[in-house]
TORPA-4810 file (N, C-alpha, C, O; in nm, 3 decimals):
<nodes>
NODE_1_-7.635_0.418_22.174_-7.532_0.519_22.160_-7.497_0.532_22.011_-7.466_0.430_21.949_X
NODE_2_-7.499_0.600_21.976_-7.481_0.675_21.858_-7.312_0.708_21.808_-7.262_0.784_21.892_X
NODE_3_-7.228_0.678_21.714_-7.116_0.671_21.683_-7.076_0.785_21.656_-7.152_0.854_21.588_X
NODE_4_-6.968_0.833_21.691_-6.871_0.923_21.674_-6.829_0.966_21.510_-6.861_0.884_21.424_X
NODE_5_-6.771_1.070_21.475_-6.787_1.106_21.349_-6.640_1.024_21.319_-6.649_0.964_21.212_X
NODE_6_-6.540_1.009_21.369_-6.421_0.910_21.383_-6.455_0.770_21.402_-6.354_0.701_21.420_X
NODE_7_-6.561_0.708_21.404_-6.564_0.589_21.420_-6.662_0.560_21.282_-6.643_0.452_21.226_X
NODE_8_-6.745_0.632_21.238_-6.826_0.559_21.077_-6.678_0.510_20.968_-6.563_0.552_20.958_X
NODE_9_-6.750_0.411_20.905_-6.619_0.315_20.823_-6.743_0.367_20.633_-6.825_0.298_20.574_X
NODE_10_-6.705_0.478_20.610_-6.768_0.502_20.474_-6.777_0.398_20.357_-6.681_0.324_20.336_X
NODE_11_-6.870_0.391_20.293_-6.862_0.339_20.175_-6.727_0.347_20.072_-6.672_0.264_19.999_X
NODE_12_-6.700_0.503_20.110_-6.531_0.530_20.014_-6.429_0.459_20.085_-6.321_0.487_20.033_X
NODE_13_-6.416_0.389_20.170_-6.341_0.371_20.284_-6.333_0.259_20.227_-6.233_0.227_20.164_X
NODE_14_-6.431_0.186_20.240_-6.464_0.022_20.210_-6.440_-0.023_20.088_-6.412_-0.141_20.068_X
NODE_15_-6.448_0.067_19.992_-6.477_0.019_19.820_-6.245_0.050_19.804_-6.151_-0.011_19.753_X
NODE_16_-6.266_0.190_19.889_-6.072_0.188_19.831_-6.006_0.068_19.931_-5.895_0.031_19.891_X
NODE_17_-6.049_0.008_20.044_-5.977_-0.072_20.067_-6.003_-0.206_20.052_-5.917_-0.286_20.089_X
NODE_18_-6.176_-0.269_19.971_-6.110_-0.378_19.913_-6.068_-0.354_19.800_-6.047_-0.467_19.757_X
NODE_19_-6.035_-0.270_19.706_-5.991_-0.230_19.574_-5.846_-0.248_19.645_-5.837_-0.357_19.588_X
NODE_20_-5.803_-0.245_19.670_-5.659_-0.275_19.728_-5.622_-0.347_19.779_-5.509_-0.345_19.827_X
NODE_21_-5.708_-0.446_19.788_-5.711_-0.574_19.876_-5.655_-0.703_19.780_-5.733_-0.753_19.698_X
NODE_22_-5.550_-0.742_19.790_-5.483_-0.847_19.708_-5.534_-0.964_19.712_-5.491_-1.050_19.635_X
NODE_23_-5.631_-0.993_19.798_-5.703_-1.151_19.763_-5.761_-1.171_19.641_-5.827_-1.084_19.585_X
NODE_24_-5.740_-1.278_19.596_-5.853_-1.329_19.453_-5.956_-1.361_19.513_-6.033_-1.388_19.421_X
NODE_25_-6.042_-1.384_19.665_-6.169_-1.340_19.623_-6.229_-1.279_19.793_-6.209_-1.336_19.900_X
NODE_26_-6.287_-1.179_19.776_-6.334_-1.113_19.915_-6.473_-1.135_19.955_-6.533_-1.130_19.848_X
NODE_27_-6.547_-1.153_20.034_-6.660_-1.167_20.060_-6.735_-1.077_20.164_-6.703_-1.072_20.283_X
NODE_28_-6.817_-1.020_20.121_-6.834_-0.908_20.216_-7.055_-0.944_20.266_-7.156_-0.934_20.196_X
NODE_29_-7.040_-0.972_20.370_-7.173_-0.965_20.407_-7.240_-0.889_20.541_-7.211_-0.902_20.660_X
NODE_30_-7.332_-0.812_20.480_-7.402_-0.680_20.483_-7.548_-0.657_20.587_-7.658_-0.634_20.536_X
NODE_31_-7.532_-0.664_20.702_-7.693_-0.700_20.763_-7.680_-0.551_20.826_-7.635_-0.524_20.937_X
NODE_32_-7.736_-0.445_20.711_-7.787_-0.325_20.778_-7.871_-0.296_20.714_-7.910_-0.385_20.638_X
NODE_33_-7.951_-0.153_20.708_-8.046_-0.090_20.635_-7.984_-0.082_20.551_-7.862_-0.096_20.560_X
NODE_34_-8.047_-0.057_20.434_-8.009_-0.015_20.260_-7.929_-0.126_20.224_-7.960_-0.146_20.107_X
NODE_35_-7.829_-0.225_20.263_-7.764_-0.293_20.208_-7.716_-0.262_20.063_-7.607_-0.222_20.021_X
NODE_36_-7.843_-0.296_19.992_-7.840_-0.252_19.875_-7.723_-0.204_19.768_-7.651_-0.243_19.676_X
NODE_37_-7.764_-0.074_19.861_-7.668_0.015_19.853_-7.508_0.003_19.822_-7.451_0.078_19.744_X
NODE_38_-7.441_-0.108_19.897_-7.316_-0.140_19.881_-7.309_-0.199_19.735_-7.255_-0.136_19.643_X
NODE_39_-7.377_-0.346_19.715_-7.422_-0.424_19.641_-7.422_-0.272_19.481_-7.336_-0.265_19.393_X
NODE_40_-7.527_-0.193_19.494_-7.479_-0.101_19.368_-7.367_-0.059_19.332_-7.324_-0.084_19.219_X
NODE_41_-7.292_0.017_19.430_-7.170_0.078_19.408_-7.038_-0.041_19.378_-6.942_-0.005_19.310_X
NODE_42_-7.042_-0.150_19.421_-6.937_-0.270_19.414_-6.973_-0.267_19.282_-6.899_-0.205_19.207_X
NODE_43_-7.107_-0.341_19.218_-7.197_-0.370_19.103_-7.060_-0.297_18.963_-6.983_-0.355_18.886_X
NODE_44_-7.091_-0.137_18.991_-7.071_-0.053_18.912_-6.966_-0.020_18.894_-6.931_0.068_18.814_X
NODE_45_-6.889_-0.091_18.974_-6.704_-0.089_18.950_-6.632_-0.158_18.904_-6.645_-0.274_18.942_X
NODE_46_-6.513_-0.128_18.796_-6.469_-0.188_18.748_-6.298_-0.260_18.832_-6.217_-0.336_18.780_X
NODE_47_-6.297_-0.211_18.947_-6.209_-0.218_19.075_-6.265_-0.380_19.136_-6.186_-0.472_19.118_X
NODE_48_-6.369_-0.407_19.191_-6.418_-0.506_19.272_-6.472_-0.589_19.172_-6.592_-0.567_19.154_X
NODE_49_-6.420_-0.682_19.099_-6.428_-0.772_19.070_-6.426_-0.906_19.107_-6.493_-0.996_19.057_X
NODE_50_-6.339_-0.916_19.202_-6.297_-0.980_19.311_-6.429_-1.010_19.429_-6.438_-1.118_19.487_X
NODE_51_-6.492_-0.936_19.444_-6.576_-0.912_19.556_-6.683_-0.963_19.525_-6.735_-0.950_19.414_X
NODE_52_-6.758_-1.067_19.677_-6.848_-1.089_19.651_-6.968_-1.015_19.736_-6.913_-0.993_19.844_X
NODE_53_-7.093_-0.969_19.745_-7.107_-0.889_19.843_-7.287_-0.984_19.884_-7.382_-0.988_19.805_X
NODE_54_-7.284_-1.034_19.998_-7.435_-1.103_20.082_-7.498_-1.021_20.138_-7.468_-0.995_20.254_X
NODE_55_-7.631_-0.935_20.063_-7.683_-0.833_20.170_-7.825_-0.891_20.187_-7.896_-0.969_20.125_X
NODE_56_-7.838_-0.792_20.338_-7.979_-0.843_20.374_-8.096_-0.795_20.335_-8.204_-0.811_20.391_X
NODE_57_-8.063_-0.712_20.201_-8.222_-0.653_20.178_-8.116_-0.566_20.082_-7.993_-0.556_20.076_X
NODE_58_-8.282_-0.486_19.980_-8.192_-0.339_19.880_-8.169_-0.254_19.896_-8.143_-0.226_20.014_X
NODE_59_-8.160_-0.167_19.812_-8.130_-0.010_19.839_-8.143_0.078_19.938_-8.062_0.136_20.011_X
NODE_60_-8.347_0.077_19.922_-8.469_0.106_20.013_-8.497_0.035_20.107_-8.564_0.101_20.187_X
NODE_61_-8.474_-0.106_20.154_-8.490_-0.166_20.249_-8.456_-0.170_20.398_-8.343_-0.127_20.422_X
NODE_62_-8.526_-0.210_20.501_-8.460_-0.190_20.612_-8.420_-0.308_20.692_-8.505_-0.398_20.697_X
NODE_63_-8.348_-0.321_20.734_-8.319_-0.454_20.779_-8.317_-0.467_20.951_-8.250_-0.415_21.040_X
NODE_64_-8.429_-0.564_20.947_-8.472_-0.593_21.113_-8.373_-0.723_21.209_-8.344_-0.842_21.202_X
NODE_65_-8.344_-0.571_21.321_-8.277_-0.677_21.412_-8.125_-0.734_21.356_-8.034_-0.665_21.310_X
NODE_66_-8.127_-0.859_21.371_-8.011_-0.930_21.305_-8.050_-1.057_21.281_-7.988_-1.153_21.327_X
NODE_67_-8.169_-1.070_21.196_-8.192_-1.183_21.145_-8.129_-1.204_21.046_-8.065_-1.309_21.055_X
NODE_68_-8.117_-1.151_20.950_-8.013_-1.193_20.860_-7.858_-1.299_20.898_-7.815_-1.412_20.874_X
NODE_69_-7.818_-1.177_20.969_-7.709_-1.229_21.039_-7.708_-1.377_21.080_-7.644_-1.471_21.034_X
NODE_70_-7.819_-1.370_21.204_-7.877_-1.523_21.279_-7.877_-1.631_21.193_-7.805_-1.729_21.216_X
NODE_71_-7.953_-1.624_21.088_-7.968_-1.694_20.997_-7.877_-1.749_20.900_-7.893_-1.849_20.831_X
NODE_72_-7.785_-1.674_20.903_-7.631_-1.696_20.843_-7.582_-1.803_20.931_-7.557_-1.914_20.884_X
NODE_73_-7.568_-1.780_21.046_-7.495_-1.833_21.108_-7.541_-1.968_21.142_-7.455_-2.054_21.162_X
NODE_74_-7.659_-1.995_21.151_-7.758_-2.092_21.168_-7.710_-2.234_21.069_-7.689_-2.354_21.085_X
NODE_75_-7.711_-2.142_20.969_-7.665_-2.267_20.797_-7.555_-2.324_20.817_-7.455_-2.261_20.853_X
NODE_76_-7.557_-2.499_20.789_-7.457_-2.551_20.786_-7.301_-2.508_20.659_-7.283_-2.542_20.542_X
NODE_77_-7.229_-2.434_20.739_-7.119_-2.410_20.654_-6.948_-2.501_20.666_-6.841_-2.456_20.624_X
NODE_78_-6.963_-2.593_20.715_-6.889_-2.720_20.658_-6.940_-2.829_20.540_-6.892_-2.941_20.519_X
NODE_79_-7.042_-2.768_20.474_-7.052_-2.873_20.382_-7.123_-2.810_20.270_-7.180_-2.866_20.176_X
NODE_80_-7.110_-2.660_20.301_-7.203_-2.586_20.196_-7.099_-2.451_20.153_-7.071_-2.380_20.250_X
NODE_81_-7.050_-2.415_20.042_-7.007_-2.337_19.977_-7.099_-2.183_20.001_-7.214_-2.147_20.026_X
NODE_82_-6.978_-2.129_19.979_-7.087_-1.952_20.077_-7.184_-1.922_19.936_-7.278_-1.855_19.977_X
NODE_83_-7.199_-1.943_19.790_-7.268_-1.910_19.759_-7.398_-2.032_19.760_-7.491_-2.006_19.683_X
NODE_84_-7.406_-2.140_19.828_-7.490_-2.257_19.819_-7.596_-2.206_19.978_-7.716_-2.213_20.002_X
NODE_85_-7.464_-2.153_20.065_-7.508_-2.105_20.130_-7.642_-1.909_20.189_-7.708_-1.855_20.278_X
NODE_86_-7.583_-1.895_20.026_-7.653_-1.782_19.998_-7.805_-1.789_19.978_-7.896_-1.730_20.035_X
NODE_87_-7.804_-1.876_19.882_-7.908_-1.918_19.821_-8.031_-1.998_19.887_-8.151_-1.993_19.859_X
NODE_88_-7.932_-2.109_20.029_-8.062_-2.184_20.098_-8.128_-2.059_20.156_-8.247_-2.028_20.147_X
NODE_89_-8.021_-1.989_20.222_-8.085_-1.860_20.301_-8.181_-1.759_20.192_-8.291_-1.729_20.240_X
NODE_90_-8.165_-1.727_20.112_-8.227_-1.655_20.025_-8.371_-1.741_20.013_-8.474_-1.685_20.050_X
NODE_91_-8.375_-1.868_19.966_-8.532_-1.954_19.932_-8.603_-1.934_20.058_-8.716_-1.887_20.062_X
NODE_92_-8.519_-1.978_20.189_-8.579_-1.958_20.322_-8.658_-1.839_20.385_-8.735_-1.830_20.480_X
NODE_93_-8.605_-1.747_20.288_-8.659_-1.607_20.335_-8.806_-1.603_20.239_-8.831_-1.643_20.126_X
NODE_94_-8.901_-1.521_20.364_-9.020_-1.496_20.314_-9.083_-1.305_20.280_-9.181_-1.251_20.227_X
NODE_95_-8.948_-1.261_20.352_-9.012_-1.110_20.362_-8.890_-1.012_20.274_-8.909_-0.893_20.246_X
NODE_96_-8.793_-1.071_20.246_-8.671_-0.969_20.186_-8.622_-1.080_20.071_-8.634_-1.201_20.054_X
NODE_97_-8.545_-0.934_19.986_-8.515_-1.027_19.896_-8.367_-1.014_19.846_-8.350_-0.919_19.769_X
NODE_98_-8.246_-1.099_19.878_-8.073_-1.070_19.924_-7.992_-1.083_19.777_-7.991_-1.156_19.677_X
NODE_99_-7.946_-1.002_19.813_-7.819_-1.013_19.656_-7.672_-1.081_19.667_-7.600_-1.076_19.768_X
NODE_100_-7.648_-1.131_19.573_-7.503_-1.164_19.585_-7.422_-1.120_19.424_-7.440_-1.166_19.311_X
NODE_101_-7.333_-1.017_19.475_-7.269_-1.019_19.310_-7.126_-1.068_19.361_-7.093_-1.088_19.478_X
NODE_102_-7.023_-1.089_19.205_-6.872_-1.111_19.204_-6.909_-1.132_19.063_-6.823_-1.159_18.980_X
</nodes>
């Protein structure tokens, strides 16, 4: 089923409300097509500084299933810091290649 024009959550949507988002630090992780995509526009702002963004692939990329995801969840995260945790997942991977900015 296919989403309603009231239910998509835009990129403008996302970027003005963590830009408004009072935490010192946000973490945003990304298991769709283009990922990328977010990862640029955060990149290029001088608003999200704060933000860290885990995607499953770039711009152009497409992202299969919810392995990404799986695989997230898989990693021990009581003893591993989310960017320690970025990174095992990132070496582990053989077919995509994941970004993390802040």
């Amino acid at each position: 089923m296919q989403a309603t024009a009231d239910e998509y959550y835009t990129l403008s949507e996302l970027k003005s409300d963590v830009a408004e988002c009072r935490a010192r630090h946000v973490h945003i992780i990304v298991d769709q097509c283009y990922a990328g995509t977010l990862v640029r526009a955060l990149r290029r702002s001088s608003h999200h500084q704060h933000v860290a963004v885990y995607a499953s692939g770039r711009e152009a990329e497409y992202s299969f299933s919810d392995d990404f995801t799986a695989a997230w969840t898989r990693l021990n995260h009581t003893t591993l810091c989310m960017k320690d945790v970025f990174r095992v997942r990132k070496t582990a991977s053989t077919s995509r290649i994941y970004y993390s900015i802040n």
